[in-house]
C-alpha positions in Angstrom: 29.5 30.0 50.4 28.1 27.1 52.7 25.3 29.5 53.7 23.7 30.2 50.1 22.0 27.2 49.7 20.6 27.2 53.1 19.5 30.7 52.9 17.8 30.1 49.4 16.3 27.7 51.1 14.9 29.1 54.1 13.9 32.7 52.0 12.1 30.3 49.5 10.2 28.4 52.2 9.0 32.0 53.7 8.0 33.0 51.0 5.1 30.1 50.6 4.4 30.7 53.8 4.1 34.3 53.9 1.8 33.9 50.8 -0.6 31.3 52.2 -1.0 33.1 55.1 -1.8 36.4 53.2 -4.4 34.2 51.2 -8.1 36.4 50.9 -6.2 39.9 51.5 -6.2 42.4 48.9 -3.4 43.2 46.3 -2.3 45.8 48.1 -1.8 44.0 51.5 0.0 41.4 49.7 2.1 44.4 48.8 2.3 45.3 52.4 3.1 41.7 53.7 6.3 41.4 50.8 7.3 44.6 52.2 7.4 43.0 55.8 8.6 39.7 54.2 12.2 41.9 52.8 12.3 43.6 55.9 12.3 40.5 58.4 14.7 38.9 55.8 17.3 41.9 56.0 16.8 42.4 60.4 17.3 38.2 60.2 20.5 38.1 58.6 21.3 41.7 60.8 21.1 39.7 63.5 24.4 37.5 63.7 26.8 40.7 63.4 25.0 42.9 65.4 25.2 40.6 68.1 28.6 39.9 68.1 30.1 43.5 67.1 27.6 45.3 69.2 26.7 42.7 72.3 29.8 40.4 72.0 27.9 37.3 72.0 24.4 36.4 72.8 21.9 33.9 73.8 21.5 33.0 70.2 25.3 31.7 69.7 24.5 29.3 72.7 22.1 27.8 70.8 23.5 27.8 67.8 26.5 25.6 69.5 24.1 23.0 71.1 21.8 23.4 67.7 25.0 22.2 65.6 26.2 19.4 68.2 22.5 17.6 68.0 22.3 18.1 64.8 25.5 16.2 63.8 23.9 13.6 66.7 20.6 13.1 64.8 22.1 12.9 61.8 24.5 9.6 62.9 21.3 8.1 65.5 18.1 9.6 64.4 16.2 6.7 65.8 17.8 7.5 69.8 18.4 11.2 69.5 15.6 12.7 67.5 13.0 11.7 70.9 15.8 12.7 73.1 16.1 15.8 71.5 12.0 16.2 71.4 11.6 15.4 75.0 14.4 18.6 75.5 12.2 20.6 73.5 8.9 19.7 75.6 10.5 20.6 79.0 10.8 16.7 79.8 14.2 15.3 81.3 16.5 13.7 78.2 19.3 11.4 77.9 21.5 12.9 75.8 25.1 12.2 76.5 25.6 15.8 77.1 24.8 18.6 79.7 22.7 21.4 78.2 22.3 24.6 80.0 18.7 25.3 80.6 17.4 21.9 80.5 13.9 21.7 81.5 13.4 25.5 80.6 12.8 27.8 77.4 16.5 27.5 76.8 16.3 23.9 76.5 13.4 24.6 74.0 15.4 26.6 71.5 18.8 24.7 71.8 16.3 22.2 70.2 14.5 24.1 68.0 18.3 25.1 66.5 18.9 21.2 66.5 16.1 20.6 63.8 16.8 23.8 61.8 20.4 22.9 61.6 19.4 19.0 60.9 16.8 20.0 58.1 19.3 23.1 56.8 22.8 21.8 57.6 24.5 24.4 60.2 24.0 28.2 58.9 22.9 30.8 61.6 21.3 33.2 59.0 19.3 30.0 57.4 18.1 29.2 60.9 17.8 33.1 61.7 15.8 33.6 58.5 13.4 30.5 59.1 12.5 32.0 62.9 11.9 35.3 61.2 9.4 34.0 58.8 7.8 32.1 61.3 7.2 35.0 63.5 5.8 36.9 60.4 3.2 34.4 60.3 2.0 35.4 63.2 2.2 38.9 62.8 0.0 38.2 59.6 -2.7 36.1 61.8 -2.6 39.5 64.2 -3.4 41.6 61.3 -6.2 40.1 60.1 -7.6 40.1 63.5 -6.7 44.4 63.3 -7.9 45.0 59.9 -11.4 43.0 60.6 -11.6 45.7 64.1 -11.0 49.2 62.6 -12.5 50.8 59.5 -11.0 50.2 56.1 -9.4 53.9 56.7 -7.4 52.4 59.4 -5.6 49.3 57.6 -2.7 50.6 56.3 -1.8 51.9 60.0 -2.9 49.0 61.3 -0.1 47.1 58.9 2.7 49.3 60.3 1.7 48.3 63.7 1.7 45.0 63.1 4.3 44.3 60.2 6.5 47.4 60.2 7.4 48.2 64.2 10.9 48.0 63.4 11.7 46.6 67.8 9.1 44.7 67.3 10.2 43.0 63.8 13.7 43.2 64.6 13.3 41.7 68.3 11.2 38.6 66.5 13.4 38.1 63.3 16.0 35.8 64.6 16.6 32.8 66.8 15.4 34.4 69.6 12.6 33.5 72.3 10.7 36.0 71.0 10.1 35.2 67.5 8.5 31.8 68.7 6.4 33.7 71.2 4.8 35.8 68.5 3.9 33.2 66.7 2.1 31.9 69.0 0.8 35.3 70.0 -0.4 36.2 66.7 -2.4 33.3 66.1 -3.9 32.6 69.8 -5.0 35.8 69.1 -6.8 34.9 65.3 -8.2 32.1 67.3 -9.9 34.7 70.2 -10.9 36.4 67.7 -12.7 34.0 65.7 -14.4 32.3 69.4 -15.5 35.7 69.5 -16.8 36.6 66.0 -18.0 33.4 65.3 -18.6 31.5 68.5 -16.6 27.8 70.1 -16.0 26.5 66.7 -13.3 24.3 66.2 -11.4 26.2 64.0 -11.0 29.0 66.9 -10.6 26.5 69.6 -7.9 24.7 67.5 -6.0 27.8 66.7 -6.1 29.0 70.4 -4.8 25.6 71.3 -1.9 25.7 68.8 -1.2 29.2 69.6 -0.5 28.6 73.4 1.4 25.8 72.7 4.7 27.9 72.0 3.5 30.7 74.4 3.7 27.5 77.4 6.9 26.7 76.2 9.1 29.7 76.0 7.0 33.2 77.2 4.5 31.6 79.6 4.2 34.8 81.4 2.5 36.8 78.4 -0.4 33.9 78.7 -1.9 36.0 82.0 -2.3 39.3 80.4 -3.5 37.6 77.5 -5.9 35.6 79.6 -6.9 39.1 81.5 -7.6 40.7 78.6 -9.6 37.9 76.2 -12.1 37.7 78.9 -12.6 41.3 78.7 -12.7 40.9 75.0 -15.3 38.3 75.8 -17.6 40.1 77.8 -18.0 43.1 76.2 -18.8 41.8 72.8 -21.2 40.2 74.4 -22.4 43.1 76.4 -22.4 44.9 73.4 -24.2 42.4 71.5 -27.8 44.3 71.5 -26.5 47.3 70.8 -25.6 48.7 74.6 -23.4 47.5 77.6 -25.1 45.1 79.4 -24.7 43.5 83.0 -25.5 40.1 83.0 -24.8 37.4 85.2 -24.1 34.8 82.6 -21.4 37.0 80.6 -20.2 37.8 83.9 -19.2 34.8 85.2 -17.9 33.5 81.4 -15.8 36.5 81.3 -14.7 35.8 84.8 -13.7 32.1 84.3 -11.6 33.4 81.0 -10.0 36.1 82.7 -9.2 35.3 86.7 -10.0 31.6 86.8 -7.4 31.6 83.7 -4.9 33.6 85.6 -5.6 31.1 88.7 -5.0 28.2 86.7 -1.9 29.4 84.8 -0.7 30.3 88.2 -1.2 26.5 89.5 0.9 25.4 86.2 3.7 27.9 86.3 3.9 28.8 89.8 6.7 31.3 89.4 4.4 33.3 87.2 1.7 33.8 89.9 0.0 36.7 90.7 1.1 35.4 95.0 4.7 35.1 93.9 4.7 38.0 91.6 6.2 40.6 94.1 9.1 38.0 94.8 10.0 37.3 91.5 10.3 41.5 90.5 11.7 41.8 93.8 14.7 39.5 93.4 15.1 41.0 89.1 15.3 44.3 90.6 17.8 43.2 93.3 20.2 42.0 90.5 19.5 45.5 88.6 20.5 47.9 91.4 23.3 45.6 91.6 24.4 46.5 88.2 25.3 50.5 87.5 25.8 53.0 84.5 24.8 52.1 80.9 21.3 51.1 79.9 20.3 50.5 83.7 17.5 51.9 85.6 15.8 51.9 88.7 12.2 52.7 89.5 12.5 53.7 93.1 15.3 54.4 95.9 13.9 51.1 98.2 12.9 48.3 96.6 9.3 47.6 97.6 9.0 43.7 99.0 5.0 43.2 98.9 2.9 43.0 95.8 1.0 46.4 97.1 4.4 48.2 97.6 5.7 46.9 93.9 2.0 48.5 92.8 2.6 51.4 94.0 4.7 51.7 91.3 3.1 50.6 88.8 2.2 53.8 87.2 5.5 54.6 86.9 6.8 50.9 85.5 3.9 51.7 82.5 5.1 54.8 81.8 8.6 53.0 81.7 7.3 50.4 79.1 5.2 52.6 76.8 8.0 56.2 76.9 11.2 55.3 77.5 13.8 55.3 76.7 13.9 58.9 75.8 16.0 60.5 73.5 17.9 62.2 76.4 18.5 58.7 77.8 21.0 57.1 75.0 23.7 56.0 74.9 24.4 53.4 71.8 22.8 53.0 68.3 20.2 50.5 68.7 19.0 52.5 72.1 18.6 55.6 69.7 16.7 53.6 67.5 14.1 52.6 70.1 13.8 56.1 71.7 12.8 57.3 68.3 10.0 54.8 68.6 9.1 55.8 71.9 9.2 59.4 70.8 6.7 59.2 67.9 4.3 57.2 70.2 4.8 59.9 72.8 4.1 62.6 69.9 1.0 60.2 69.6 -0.7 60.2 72.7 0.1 63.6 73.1 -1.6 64.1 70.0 -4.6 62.3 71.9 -4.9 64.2 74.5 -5.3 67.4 72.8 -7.5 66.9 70.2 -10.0 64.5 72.1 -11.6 65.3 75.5 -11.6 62.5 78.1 -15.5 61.8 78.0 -15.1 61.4 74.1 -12.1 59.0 74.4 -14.1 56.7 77.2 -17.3 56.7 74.8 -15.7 55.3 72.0 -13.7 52.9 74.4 -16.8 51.5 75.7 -18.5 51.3 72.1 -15.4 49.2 70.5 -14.7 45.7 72.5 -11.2 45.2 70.6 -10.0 48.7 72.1 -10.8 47.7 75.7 -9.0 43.9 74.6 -5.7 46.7 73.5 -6.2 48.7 76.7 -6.4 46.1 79.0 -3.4 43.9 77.5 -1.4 47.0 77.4 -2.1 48.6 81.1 -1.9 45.0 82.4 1.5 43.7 80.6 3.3 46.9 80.3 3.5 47.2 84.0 4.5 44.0 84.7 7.1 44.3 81.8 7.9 48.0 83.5 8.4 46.7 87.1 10.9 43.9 86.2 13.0 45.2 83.6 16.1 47.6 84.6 17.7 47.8 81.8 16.8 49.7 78.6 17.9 47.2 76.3 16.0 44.2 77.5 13.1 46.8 78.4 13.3 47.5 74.4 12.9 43.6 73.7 10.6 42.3 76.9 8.1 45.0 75.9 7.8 44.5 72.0 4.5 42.4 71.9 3.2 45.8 73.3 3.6 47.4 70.6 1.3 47.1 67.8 -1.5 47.0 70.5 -0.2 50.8 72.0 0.6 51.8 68.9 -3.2 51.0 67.1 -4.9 52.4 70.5 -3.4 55.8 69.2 -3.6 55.6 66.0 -7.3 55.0 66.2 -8.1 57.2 69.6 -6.5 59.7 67.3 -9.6 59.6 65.3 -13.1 61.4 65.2 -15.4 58.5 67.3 -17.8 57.1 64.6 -21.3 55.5 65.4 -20.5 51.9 65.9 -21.8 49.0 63.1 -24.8 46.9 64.8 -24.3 43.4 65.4 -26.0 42.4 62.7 -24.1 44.4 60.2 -20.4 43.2 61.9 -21.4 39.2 61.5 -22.6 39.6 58.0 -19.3 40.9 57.3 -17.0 38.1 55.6 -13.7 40.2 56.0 -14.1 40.7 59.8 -13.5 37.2 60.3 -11.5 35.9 57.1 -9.9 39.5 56.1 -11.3 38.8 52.1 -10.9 41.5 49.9 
């Protein structure tokens, strides 16, 4: 009973949130989006006795015990604890008159985060789970509008599954989980590339960009450099594209550059472990710990575990292939791993789909013409392999490679399609719903 009222709370609070976030779609999205909205509430409250019964425990109950501890501790000294327990959400070293595992890390960051959900709720895991769930369909909202204003109206309703009805990808982001904070980030650093790009450096853009990194840097760092990698190619070929034809010049060139590789250089410089120089380390030493682990979920990509970055991409074929397919349906061996290879099966029903009703010089036309698919493509190759060579186990391979999804997903849904002459310029800017998604 102590949880109604907190629940009540947190659904009500979603719920204006979901709808001013869905403000200038149609009815019928709005339809779409309270659909989503039921359907992150149900996998949030899911989320407690799944993973006790099915995972005995979880990251999530560690925060939950630090959450309700600093809680109780705001509550008696907000004035001493509240910046302690800020300065343990920013990464910074604290005071507090207890040791928190992952200090200084993304842990820290959402033993914190629980802290103020529990101090604002009072202490109920499916409040909290609820709130993180509604915050990550916010973003998921921001990515569809940046979707729906790139494919043709024909499209939206796919391009609403992939974004608010991947059931990994909802239920991996509906909880207090890493993830959930990621995507909201995710979804609208994205909105805010998107505008830069429709619209130009306005502040709006720059400002959502800004806030959108913000809890990327602080929990999910890593999914910044594919994200950096493939904005600059976003970048560059809008602009290329911008009379009407791919064009080669210098100026573009070096923007897009700066975006993507002198991004990836300077991430690297802030988060060092992330680097493209210690990359081959870092999967060398996850991969280690796999093949130390046997039967289950866990995999291996090769029989000797490559120890330079050109030996670990020698296998990076095979780690995408990993990320985007598996695991099969011949591959499971619990519940939730059968749900996930039924995803993987209908995208692999998908791209074979692809292959046989388009020819490969059609697919690469329409690739070229549309600057949003070669943003999906390049996202996908670039953080499905890296997702594919450090994962090695099929459950956390399920979770790492969610944000994927709705990106692999809307490749093949609209690859699946005749190739349509492409809008000029003119006619895309003078269209208020690529930008704002207005009915």
């Amino acid at each position: 009973m102590n949880d109604v009222l907190p629940v009540l709370l947190a659904i009500t609070a979603g719920a204006v949130l979901a709808t001013a976030c869905s403000v200038g779609l149609s009815r019928r999205e709005r339809e779409w989006v309270s659909a989503s909205f039921l359907v992150h509430v149900g996998f949030a409250c899911a989320q407690v006795p799944i993973a006790l019964s099915f995972y005995g425990g979880s990251d999530m109950f560690a925060y939950f015990s630090y959450g309700e501890i600093l809680a109780k501790m705001m509550e008696r000294d907000p004035l001493h604890i509240i910046p302690e327990v800020t300065e343990l959400l920013l990464h910074r070293p604290h005071r507090l008159p207890l040791t928190i595992i992952g200090s200084g890390t993304a842990t820290g960051t959402m033993s914190a985060l629980a802290a103020w959900s529990f101090y604002l709720l009072g202490p109920s895991k499916y409040a909290t789970c609820i709130v993180f769930a509604m915050l990550s369909l916010s973003g998921k909202i921001a990515m569809y509008r940046v979707f729906r204003a790139n494919v043709t109206t024909s499209l939206r309703w796919p391009a609403a599954i992939a974004t608010l009805f991947v059931p990994s990808f909802v239920f991996w982001s509906s909880g207090l989980i890493k993830e959930a904070v990621a995507v909201v980030g995710f979804g609208w650093g994205l909105f805010g590339i998107h505008r830069w790009i429709a619209e130009g450096p306005t502040v709006s853009a720059v400002a959502l960009m800004v806030v959108g990194a913000i809890p990327l840097v602080l929990i999910k760092p890593y999914i910044l450099f594919p994200l950096v990698l493939a904005g600059g190619t976003w970048y560059y070929w809008s602009r290329s594209l911008k009379r009407g034809r791919i064009r080669i010049r210098p100026a573009y060139v070096a923007i897009a550059g700066i975006l993507g590789v002198g991004g990836i250089v300077l991430l690297g410089r802030y988060f060092p472990e992330y680097a493209p120089d210690t990359f081959s380390t870092r999967t060398y030493e996850l991969q280690q710990v796999g093949r130390g682990l046997s039967g289950g979920s866990n995999f291996v990509l090769s029989g000797k575990i490559p120890t330079t970055l050109g030996g670990q991409l020698a296998y990076a074929p095979a780690a995408l292939l990993t990320s985007l397919f598996r695991p099969a349906i011949f591959e499971v061996h619990n519940l939730l791993m059968f749900a996930s290879a039924l995803e993987t099966t209908l995208l692999s029903v998908l791209f074979v789909r692809v292959l046989f009703r388009r020819n490969v010089g059609s697919l690469r036309r329409q690739m070229l013409d549309d600057p949003f698919l070669v943003f999906c493509f390049v996202f996908v190759i670039a953080f499905g392999i890296a997702v594919g060579l450090t994962s090695t186990n099929m459950g956390t391979l399920s979770r790492y490679r969610s944000p994927i999804l709705p990106f692999f997903a809307i490749l093949l849904l609209v690859l699946g399609r005749s190739h349509r002459a492409r809008a000029t310029h003119e006619e895309v800017r003078s269209t208020a719903e690529r930008v704002l998604g207005a009915a």
